[in-house]
C-alpha positions as CSV (number, residue, x, y, z in Angstrom):
1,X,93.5,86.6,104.4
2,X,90.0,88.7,105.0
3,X,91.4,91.7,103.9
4,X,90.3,93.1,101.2
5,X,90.4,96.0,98.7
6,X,86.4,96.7,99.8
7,X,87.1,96.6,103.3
8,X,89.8,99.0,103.2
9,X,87.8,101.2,101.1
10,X,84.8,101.1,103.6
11,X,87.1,101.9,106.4
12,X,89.0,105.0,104.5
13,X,85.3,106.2,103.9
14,X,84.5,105.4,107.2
15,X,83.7,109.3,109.0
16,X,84.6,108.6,112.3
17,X,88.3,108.6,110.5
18,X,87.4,112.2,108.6
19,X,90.2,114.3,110.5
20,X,92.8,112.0,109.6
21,X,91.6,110.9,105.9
22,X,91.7,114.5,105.5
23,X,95.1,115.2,106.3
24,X,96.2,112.0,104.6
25,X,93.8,113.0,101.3
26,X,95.5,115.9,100.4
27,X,99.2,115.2,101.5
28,X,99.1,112.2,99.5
29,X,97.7,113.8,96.9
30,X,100.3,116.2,96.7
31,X,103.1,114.0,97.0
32,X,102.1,111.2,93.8
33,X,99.3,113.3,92.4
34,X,97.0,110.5,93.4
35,X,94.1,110.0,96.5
36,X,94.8,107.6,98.8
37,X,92.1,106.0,98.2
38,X,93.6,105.0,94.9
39,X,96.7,103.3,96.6
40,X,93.8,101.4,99.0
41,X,92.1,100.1,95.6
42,X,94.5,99.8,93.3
43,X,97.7,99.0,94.9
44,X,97.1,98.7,98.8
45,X,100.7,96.7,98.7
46,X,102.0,100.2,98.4
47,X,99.5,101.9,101.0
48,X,102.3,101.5,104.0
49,X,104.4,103.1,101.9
50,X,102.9,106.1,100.4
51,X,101.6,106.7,104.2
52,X,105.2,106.6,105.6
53,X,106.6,109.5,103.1
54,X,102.9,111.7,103.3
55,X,102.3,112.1,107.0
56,X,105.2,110.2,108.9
57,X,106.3,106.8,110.5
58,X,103.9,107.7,113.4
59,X,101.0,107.8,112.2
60,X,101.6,105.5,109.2
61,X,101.4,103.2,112.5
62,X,98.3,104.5,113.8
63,X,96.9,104.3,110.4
64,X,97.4,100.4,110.6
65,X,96.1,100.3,114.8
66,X,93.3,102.0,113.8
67,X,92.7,99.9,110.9
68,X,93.3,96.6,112.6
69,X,90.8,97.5,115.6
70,X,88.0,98.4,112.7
71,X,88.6,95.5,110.8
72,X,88.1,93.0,114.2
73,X,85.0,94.8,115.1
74,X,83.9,94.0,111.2
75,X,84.7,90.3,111.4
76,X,88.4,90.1,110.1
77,X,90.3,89.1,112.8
78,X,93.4,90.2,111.1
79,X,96.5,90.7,113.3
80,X,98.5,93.4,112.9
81,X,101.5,92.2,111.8
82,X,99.1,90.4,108.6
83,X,97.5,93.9,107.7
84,X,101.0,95.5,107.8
85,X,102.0,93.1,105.2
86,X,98.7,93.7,103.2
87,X,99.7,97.0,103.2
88,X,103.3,97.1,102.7
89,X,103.8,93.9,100.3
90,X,102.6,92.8,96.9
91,X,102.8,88.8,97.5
92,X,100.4,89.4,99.7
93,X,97.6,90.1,97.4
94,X,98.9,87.3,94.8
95,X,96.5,84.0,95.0
């Protein structure tokens, strides 16, 4: 898998994403009293997750689109249905 924990740091601080890091920042943040950018780091297995109850099913999916499409123009050719598991499952990150 070419995901990893640097990658999807680089692409939350990405600032074409600003609008929508914004809105996910601080709803997350009041939900588990933690950034997102935590979850990314140190436990993106959960990231699915914590996006789903923050800012809704809809764009927890457009969270992972727009994730996928950046990760293919930075050389992972991750599909979508491997970054949903990187983000939504913890054997994922096990090696």
């Amino acid at each position: 898998m070419c995901i990893t924990r640097e990658l999807l740091a680089k692409f939350y601080g990405d600032s074409a994403f600003f609008a929508m890091r914004t809105l996910i920042h601080y709803r997350v943040l009041a939900t588990f009293g933690k950034p997102f950018d935590y979850f990314l780091v140190e436990e993106p297995w959960r990231a699915y997750e914590v996006l789903e109850k923050t800012v809704g099913r809809h764009n927890a999916e457009l969270f992972l689109r727009l994730l996928t499409d950046w990760l293919r123009k930075n050389g992972c050719n991750a599909t979508p249905e491997e970054v949903n598991r990187a983000l939504s499952d913890r054997s994922a990150w096990r090696r």
